[in-house]
N, C-alpha and C positions, 0 to 999 in steps of 0.2 A: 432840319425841321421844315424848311420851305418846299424839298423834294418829294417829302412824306403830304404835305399840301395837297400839293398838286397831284400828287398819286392817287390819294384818297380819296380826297373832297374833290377835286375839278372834275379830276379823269374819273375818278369812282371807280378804281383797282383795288384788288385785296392781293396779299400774299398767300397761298396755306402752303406749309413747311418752311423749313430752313436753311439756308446752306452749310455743311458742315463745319462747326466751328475750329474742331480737334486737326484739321487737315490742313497742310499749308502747299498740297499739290493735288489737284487732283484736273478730270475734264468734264468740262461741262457741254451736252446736249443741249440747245434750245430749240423746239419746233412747237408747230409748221412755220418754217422760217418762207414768209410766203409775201410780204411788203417790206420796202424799206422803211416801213414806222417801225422793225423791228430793232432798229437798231438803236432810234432813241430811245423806243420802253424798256430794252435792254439796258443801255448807260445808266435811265431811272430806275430800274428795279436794283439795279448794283446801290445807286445812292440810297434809296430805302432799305435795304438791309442789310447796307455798311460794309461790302464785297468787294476788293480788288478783285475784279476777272479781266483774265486777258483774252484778245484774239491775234490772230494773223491775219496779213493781206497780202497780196505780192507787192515787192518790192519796190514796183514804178508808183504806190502810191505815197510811196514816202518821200517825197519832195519837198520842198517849200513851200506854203504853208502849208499845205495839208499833213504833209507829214509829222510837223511838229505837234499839230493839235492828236492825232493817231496815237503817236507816243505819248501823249497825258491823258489819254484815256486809255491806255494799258496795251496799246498796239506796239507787233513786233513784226518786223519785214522780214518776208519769205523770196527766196529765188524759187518762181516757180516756171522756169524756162525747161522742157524738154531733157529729159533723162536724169534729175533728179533725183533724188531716194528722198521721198516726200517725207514719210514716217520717221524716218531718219534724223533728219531736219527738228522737226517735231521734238522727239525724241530726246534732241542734244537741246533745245529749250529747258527740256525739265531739267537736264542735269548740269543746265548752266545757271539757273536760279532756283536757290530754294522755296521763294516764295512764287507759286506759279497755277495760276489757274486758269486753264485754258478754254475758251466757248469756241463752240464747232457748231455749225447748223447740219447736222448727218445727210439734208436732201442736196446737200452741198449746192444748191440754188434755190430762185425764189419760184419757181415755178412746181406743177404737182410732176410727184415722182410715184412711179410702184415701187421703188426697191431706193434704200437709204447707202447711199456710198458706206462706205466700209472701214476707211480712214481710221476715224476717231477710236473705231472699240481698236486696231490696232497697235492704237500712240499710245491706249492707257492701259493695253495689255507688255509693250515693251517697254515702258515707262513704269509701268508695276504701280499705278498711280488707281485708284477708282474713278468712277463716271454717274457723275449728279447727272439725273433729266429735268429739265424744267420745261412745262409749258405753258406757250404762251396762248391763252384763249380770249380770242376778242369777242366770243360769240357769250360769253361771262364775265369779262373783267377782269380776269382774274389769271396769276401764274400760282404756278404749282410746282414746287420744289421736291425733287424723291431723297430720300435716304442715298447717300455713297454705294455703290455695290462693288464688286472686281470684276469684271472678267473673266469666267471660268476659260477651259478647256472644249465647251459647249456651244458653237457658234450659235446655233438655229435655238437654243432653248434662249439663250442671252439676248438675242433677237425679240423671239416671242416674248420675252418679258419688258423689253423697251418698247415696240408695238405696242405691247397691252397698256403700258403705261398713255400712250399719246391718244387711245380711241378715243373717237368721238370730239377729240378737241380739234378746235375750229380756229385759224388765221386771221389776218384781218382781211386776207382775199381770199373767202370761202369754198372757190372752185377750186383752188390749189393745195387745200389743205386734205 
């Protein structure tokens, strides 16, 4: 009740969509992943609409204390040391828990990209899992949840329809978005 609060009423956020309820794996997009205030509106958008999501970090951040608080917000440590099979990794996440829902920022940093890493449609293409977009628009208030999709066979049409989904939405660092 208190996160919904402060969502609403302090911050003045709305949600439009949902996250799929019928799914117990799936990945989640958040962008323009462009401030670290993404990461608390992210923590409070999970408490407002009642979402265990997970992320990865690498694995030096899970120490003491940090790492303990990481893991009760849904964080899972990654070795991401040089020759790795990243996807792979990923991968054996989903099919070590059934309940798993994974948040990726696609520009895989916070700075502006032209081209979104590529990662995420891979985990949820070998994962066989679908891919929520959610964004986050500070320049409204507002995130935005899409319907589940798959991942076809279709890189560049799959693309252009995740693109399409993020125009025009705006970061809380506007030049980066």
């Amino acid at each position: 009740m208190m996160y919904k609060f402060i969502y609403s009423k302090i911050l003045k956020w709305k949600v439009f969509g949902e996250f799929p309820k019928g799914f117990k794996q799936y990945v989640v997009i958040a962008a323009p992943h462009t401030h670290w205030h993404d990461l608390p509106m992210g923590l409070l958008l999970r408490k407002v609409t009642d979402t265990e999501i997970n992320f990865v970090a690498k694995k030096e951040l899970f120490v003491w204390p940090l790492g303990w608080y990481l893991r009760k917000v849904g964080g899972f440590a990654l070795d991401r040391t040089p020759g790795q099979k990243t996807v792979d990794a990923y991968v054996q996440l989903f099919k070590e828990n059934s309940k798993f829902i994974l948040n990726i920022a696609p520009e895989g940093t916070r700075k502006k990209v032209d081209k979104w890493k590529t990662g995420f449609y891979y985990i949820a293409k070998a994962a066989n899992v679908p891919i929520v977009m959610v964004a986050f628009d500070y320049a409204n208030k507002k995130h935005v949840v899409s319907k589940p999709f798959y991942p076809t066979d279709d890189v560049d049409a799959d693309f252009k329809l995740m693109y399409t989904f993020f125009k025009g939405v705006i970061g809380k660092v506007p030049e980066y978005s």
